[in-house]
N, C-alpha and C positions, 0 to 999 in steps of 0.2 A: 737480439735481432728480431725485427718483425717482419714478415711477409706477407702479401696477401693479391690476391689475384681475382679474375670475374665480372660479374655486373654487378653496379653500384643500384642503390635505389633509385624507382621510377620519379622523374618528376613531373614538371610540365605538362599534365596529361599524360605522362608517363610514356615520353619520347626520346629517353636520352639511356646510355649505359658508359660507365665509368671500365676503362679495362684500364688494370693499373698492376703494376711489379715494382714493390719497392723496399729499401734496407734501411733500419735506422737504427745505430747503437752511438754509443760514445759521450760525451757532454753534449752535443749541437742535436740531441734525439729530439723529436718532438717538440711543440710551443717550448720556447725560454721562458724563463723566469728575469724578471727583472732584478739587476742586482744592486736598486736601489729600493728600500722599500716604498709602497704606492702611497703610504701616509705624506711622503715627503715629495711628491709630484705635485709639481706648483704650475706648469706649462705646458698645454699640448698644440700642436699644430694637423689642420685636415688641408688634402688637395689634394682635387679632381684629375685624370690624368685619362688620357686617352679619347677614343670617341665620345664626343656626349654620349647621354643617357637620357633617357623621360625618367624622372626621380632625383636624380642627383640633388638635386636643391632641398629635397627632403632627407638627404641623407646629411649633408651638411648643416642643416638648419636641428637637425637630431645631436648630430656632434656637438655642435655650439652650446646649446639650451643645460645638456645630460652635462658635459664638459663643466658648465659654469653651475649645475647641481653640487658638484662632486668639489666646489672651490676653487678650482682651476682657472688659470688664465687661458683662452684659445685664441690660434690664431688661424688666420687661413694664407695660404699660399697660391698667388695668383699664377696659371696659367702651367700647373702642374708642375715636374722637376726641372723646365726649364725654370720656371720662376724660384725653384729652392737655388740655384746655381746662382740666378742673380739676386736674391736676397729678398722678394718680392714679396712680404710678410706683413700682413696686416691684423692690428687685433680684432676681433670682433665679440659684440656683444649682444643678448637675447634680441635688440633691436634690429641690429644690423641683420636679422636673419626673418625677420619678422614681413610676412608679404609672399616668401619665395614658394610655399610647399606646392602652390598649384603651376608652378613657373616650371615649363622646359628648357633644355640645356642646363647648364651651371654657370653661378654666378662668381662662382672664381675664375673662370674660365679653363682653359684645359689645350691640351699643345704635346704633339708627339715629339719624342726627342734623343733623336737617334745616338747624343751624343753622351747620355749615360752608359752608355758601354766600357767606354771609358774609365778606367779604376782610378787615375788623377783626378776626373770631372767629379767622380763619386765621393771620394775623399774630400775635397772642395764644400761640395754638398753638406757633408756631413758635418765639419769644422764652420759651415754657416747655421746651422742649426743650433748647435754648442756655444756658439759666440750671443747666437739669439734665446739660450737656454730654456732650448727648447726641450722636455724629455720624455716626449711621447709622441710619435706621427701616425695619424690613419690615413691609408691610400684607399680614395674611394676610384674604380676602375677594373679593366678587365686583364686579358692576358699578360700584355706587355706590364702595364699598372703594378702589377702583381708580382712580375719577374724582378721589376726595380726595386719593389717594396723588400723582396727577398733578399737580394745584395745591398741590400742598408743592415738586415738585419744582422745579416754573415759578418757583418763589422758589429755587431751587436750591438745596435740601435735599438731601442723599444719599436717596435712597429708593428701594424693592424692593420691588415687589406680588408677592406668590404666589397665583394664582387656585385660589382656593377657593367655590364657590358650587351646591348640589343643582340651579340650576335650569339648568346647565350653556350660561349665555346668553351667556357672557365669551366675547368673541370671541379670535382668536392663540393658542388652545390649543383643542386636541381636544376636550379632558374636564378636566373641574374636579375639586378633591378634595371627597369626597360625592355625586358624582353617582350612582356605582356602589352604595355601600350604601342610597341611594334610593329607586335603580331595583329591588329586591332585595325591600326592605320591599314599597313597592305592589304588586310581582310575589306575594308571598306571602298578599296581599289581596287582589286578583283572584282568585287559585287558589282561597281559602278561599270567596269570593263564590258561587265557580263549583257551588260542592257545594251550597251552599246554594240555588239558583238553578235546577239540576237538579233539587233535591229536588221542589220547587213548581211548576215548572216557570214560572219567573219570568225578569223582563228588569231587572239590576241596570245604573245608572248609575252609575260610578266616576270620581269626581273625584277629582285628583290635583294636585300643586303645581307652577309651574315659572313663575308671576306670566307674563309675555308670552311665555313659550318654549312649544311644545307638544313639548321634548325628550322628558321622562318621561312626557307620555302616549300618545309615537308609541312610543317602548321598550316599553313597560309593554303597548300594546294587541296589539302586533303579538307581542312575547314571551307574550301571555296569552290569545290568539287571537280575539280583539274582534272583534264583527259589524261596530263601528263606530268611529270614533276621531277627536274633533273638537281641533283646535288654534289657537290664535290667527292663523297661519302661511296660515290656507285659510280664506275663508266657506263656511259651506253651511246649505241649507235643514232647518228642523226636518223641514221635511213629506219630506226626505230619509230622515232617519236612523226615522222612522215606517215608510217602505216597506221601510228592511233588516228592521225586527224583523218585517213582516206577512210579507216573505219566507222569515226565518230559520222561523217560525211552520209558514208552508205548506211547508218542506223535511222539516217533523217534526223541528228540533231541539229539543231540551230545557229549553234554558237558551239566553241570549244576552246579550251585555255589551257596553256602548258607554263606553266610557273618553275621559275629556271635562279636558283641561287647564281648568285655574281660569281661566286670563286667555279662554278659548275664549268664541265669543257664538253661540249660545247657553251657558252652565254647567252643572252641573244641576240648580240651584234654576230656570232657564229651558227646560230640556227638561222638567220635571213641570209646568210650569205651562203649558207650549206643548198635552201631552193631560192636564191634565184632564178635557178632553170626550171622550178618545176612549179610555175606559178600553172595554175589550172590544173596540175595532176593532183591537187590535193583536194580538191574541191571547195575550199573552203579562201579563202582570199587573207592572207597572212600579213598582220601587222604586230609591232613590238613597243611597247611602254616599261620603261626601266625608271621601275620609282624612286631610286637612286636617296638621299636625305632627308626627301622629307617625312620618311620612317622614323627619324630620330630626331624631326624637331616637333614631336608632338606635346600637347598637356598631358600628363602622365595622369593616367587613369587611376582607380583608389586602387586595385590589385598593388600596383608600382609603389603609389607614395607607401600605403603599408609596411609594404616590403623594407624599403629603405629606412624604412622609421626603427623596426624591427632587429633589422642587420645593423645599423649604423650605433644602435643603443644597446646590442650586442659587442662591437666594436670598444664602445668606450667603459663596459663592466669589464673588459679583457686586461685593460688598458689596470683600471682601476685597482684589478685584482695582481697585477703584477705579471701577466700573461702578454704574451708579443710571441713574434716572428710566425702571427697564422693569418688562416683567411677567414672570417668569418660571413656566410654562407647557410642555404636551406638542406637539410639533410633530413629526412623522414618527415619533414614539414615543421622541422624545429630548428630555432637557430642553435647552427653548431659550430664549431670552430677545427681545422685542419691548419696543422703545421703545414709553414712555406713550401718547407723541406719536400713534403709529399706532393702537392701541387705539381711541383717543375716535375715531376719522375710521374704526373698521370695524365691521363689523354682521357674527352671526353668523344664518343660517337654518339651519333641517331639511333632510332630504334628500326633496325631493315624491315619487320615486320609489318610498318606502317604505310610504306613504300608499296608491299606487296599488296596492302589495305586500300589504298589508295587506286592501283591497278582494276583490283576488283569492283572499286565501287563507281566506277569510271564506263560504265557499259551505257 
């Protein structure tokens, strides 16, 4: 039995902590083994699952290339596990991948899919892959991505997650591929807010993506100099972030910015409706821009494709070696590989001290 508890390594600039408790004994401990030897893997299949990513094409275009290094047939699976359910299996070759690395989105497409929950839809699944002799899958994707990848494996499927996901929530790795060219876009919106905002001398609310994480909007406020920065991570009062902007007001700033994660409560469809009333008590004249997708249809920056290239070719030496049912992931700045197993039993948070950072440097 192992256990282990605490803060995981810093990454991302060193904004995140892994608090994790977890047990593993028995046969299912730890990455599988495959119990086919690797010499005799003739067939792998990759697909994208979940919200795009800036990178993924780089991560697939890695699978492909590394895949048909190693002898392999690959294929790819369009529009994620709905498309394993329908059979939507295509082969590809170094060509077919050839053009994409500076391409955002993914070119298998990708599709949420509520209806693998389901253990008939699952088995379904698995018996299409088997009839397409298939015997080895990487799931390039984030939380959900990850979960499915894991209940393939619990059927003991070869499988390889590569954490990919902008809202950078996937715990066992530092940083996800797309979080960097995310954090870049909303940073060049903020900037852009900021002129705008001086101009009139106005208080912009920016909303940002990251579903439950407030990762991108603790980056994005503290890189963009935010009076205020709300995340799902921390409650706090609207009548709070009212006193920064009365303050920012009476210090004679110009401009002021409260950058507010989506999954945050308040939002900012609920910070405009919190002053309605107190239009003039704030001194500042309050508008809100919620950059909603277009964070994640950007050209992935070199950080990202790296990344992906990295992880993805990580992914398929796993595969190679006879290793499955992990995620493979940045850990100390090195690609590493975590069993699934641990995954589901860990929980990633923020780093609160940057929050406080933030605060401070907001005068």
């Amino acid at each position: 039995m192992i256990e282990a508890s605490g803060a995981g390594a810093k990454g991302h600039f060193g904004v995140y902590r892994n608090t994790f408790s977890f047990a593993r004994e028995g046969p299912r401990a730890g990455p599988r083994r495959c119990r086919m030897p690797p010499a005799f893997m003739k067939r792998i299949a990759v697909l994208t699952s979940g919200g795009d990513a800036p990178g993924m094409n780089a991560a697939i275009r890695t699978v492909v290339r590394m895949g048909i290094s190693e002898g392999w047939e690959v294929y790819g699976i369009r529009n994620g596990y709905a498309g394993l359910l329908e059979e939507r299996l295509d082969p590809l070759g170094a060509r077919d991948v050839g053009g994409i690395l500076h391409r955002g989105g993914t070119v298998l497409g990708s599709a949420r899919f509520p209806m693998w929950k389901d253990p008939d839809i699952r088995k379904q699944a698995l018996a299409n892959l088997l009839d397409h002799k298939i015997e080895g899958l990487i799931v390039i994707g984030g939380n959900g991505s990850q979960t499915g990848a894991w209940a393939l494996a619990q059927m003991d499927f070869p499988v390889v997650g590569v954490a990919s996901t902008i809202d950078n929530d996937l715990s066992c790795t530092e940083i996800t591929i797309g979080v960097d060219t995310a954090l870049n876009i909303a940073l060049e919106s903020i900037d852009r807010l900021r002129t705008t905002a001086s101009s009139h001398k106005r208080a912009f609310v920016v909303e940002v993506m990251g579903r439950n994480c407030g990762y991108l909007a603790l980056m994005a406020g503290l890189a963009g100099g935010a009076e205020a920065i709300l995340v799902p991570e921390a409650k706090i009062n609207p009548d709070d972030i009212g006193a920064d902007l009365q303050g920012a007001w009476a210090r004679g700033k110009q401009h002021a910015l409260v950058v507010v994660a989506e999954g945050a409560t308040p939002n900012a469809a609920g910070l405009l409706k919190h002053f309605e009333g107190s239009r003039g008590q704030l001194g500042f004249d309050l508008r809100a821009t919620i950059l909603g997708h277009v964070q994640r249809g950007g050209v992935p920056g070199a950080f990202d494709r790296l990344l992906a290239t990295r992880l993805s070719a990580g992914a398929v030496e796993r595969l190679r070696n006879g290793q499955y049912g992990c995620l493979v992931g940045l850990v100390g700045g090195e690609v590493q590989s975590t069993p699934l197993d641990v995954l589901m039993q860990t929980t990633k948070t923020i780093d609160f001290n940057l929050l406080k950072l933030a605060r401070v440097l907001a005068v």
